[in-house]
Structures are given as structure tokens and as C-alpha cells.
C-alpha angles and dihedrals in degrees: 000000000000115000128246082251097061092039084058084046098046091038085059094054092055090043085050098048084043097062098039085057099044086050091050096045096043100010112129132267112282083228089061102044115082094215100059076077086059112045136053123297127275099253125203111197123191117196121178120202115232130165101171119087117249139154111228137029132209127201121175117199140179125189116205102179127025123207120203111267094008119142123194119207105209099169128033121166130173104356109192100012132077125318091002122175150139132218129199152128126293134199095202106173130010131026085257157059083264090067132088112280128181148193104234119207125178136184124183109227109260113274087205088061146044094213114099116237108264123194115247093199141015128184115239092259092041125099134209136208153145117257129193137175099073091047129296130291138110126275129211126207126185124180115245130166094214117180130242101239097018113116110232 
């Protein structure tokens, strides 16, 4: 028999789910709410399975619209474990190609070792730092005016 206590429980969670739906389904544009400025950017991930070895990954990807602050994850590989990381594109200012966009690269710091990951080489439009709150690692940002509708 479940307890009054666990229908109420279970009746929020319904309620809950409903609304999230309701909001994603008929929510408003992101142009159009003020908080989507303040908080942290829409994501899109994209993480293949794959349980052959193999030494390389492709990912093709096209953006056809570009909302302000969104970053796309294009390649994630080994979240969690050794040498784990993702790489991906970044609209980092503006609601435009006018707007900063960048190349984002991340390593997690190495769980082997106490040393923190360093970058060997930058390109001269490429920046380098240290990132935290989802673990530990080095980033690595390089500004790149990537197009809406071109394949990369």
C-alpha cells in the first residue's frame, strides 16, 4: 500500500514534469526573456556511443540559428575518467555573427596525477585558463568567426 505521504510526493513530481513541459513546449522565446542575459548559457551536447576502439572521432556540425550565450558541445569523450574533456563552439557575446564567437577546448585536470593540465602551444588568437566548478582542468578559447548554415 503507498502512504498519503508518498501519493503527495509522487503527485508533485507529475505536477513538476507537467509544467516543465508546458514551459518547453510554449515557453517564450529566449530573445524575448530578460534572464536568459543573467544565467548560464542554453547548451546543446552531443555524445556519441561508441564501444569499438578507435583512434580518432568526427563530428560534423551546422548551426543554422544562433541564440545569444549558447554553446554547442560537439565532442565529449571520457567524462569522469582520465584525460576527460569536451570541445565545441561558443557565442560568447551578442545575438549575431557580429558578436564574439569562439572555438572551446577542456581538459579535466589528470586523476593519476596532482599536476594541473598546462597548454604546450596557443595560437596567437587563442586563450588559456584555468576553469573550476564542474571539476578542475584548463580551457582553452580561441576566437573564431564561425557562420550560421556553414558545415564545420
Amino acid at each position: 500500500m503507498i502512504s498519503q505521504k508518498t501519493k503527495q510526493r509522487f503527485n508533485k513530481v507529475i505536477i513538476i514534469t507537467a509544467a516543465c513541459s508546458m514551459f518547453s513546449m510554449f515557453g517564450t522565446s529566449i530573445l524575448h526573456t530578460k534572464a536568459a542575459t543573467h544565467s548560464a548559457a542554453p547548451a546543446v551536447y552531443v555524445s556519441p556511443q561508441n564501444i569499438s576502439a578507435s583512434d580518432i572521432i568526427s563530428i560534423d556540425w551546422s548551426p543554422v540559428q544562433t541564440p545569444p550565450y549558447t554553446y554547442w558541445a560537439v565532442h565529449n569523450w571520457n567524462a569522469g575518467g582520465e584525460a576527460g574533456g569536451y570541445a565545441g563552439f561558443q557565442q560568447q557575446s551578442g545575438f549575431d555573427e557580429n558578436g564574439k564567437r569562439t572555438l572551446h577546448f577542456a581538459l579535466w585536470d589528470p586523476i593519476s596525477s596532482k599536476e594541473a593540465i598546462k597548454a604546450e602551444y596557443l595560437s596567437p588568437n587563442s586563450q588559456a585558463g584555468p576553469f573550476g566548478g564542474e571539476g578542475t582542468g584548463m580551457k582553452v578559447q580561441t576566437t573564431y568567426g564561425w557562420k550560421d548554415y556553414n558545415w564545420y
